[in-house]
C-alpha positions in Angstrom: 0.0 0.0 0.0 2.4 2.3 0.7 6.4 3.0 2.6 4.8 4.4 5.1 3.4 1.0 6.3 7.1 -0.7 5.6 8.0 1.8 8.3 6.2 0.6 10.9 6.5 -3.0 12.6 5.6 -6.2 10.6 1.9 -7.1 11.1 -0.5 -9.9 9.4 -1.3 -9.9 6.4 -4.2 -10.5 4.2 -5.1 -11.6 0.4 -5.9 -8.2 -1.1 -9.1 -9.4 -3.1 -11.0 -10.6 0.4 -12.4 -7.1 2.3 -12.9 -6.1 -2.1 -15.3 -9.3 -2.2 -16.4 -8.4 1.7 -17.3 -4.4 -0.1 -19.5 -6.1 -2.6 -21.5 -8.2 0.0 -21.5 -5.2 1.7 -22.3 -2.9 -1.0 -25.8 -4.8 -1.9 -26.8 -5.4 1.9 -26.6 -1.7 2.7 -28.4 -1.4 -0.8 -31.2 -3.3 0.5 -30.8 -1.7 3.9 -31.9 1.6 2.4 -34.1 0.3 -0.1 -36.2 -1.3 2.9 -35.3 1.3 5.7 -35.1 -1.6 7.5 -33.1 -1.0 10.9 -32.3 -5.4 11.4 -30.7 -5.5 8.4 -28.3 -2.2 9.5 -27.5 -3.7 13.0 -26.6 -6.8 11.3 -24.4 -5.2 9.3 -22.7 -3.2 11.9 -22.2 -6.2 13.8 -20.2 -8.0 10.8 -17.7 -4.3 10.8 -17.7 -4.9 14.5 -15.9 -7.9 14.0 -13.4 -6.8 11.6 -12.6 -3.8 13.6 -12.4 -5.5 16.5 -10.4 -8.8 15.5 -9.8 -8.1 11.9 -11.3 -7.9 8.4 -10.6 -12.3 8.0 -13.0 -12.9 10.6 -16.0 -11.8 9.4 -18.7 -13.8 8.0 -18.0 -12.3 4.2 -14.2 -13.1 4.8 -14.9 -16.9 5.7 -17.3 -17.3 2.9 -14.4 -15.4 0.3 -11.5 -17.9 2.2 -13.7 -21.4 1.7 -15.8 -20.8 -1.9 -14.3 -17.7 -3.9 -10.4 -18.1 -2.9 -10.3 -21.4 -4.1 -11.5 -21.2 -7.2 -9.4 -18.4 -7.8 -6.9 -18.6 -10.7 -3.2 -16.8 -10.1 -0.9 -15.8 -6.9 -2.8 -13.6 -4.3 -1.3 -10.3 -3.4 -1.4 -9.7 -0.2 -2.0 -6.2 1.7 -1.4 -4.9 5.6 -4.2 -5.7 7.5 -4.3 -2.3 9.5 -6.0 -0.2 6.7 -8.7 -2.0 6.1 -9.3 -2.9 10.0 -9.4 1.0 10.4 -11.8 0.6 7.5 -14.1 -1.4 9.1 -13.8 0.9 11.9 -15.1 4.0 10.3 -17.9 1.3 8.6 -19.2 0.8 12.1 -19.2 4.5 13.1 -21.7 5.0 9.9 -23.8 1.9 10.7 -24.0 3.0 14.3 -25.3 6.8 13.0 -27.6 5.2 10.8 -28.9 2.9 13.6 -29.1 5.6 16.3 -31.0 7.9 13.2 -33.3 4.8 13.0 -34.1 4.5 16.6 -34.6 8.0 17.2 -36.9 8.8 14.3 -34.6 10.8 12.7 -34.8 8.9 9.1 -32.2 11.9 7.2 -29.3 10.4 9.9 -30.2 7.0 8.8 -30.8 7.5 5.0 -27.4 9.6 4.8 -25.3 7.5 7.3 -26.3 4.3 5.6 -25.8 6.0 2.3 -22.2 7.3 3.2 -21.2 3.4 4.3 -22.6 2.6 0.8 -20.9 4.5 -1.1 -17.4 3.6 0.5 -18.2 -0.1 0.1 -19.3 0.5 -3.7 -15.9 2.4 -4.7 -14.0 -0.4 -2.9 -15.8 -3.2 -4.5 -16.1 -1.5 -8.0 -12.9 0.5 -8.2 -10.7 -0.7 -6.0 -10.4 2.2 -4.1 -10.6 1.8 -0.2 -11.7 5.0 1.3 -11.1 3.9 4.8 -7.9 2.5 3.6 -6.7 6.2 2.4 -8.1 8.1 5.7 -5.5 5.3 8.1 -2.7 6.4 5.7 -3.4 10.0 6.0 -3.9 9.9 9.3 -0.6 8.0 9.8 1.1 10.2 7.5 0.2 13.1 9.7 1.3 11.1 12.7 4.4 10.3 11.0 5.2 14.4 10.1 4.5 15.5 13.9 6.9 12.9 14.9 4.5 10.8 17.2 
């Protein structure tokens, strides 16, 4: 992903293409989420970024179903990425499911449509584009770090 991360000490890492299948589950279960403005399907959701914030992006359910039916059927040598970006990612994921379920609960259906719609729209550039917007706010944040010498 990037020197900065060589910096830093070794951690675990992870096949690249698992949290990109992980966006696309995610992507067309916050699809249906808002579709539905159905609050179960949210807190289920913010259970599964729970789990990869807490104890990583390869144990969620979408990361178990990626390692035992997609990765083996998978053609070519997996690249392999640092786990802490897209753990931070599943971080911020969980901060948007959380407004989304607190806009839910309270009645306040602009907090849920628009944090749900946020959480969306990060999963959709990841799974479609590649592009992990979570990923890109942990290196920022640690290139900031970095410059102010913390």
């Amino acid at each position: 992903m990037s020197s900065i991360l060589e910096k830093k000490i070794d951690s675990v890492s992870i096949d690249a293409r698992g949290p990109r299948f992980s966006a696309g589950l995610t992507t067309v279960v916050l699809a249906f989420a808002l579709v539905t403005s159905n609050l179960w399907i949210v807190i289920a959701q913010a259970i599964i970024f729970a789990i990869g914030a807490v104890k990583g992006p390869q144990f969620t359910p979408y990361a178990l179903v990626f390692k035992n039916f997609i990765k083996p059927r998978l053609k070519g040598k997996a690249v392999t990425e640092d786990i802490r970006p897209p753990q931070f990612a599943q971080s911020v994921g969980l901060l948007f499911a959380l407004a989304a379920i607190a806009g839910a609960i309270s009645s306040f259906t602009p907090l849920f449509t628009l944090a749900a719609s946020f959480a969306l729209a990060a999963a959709f550039l990841n799974a479609a584009f590649n592009y992990c917007l979570g990923c890109e706010l942990y290196l920022l944040l640690l290139r900031v770090r970095l410059a102010h010498g913390k």
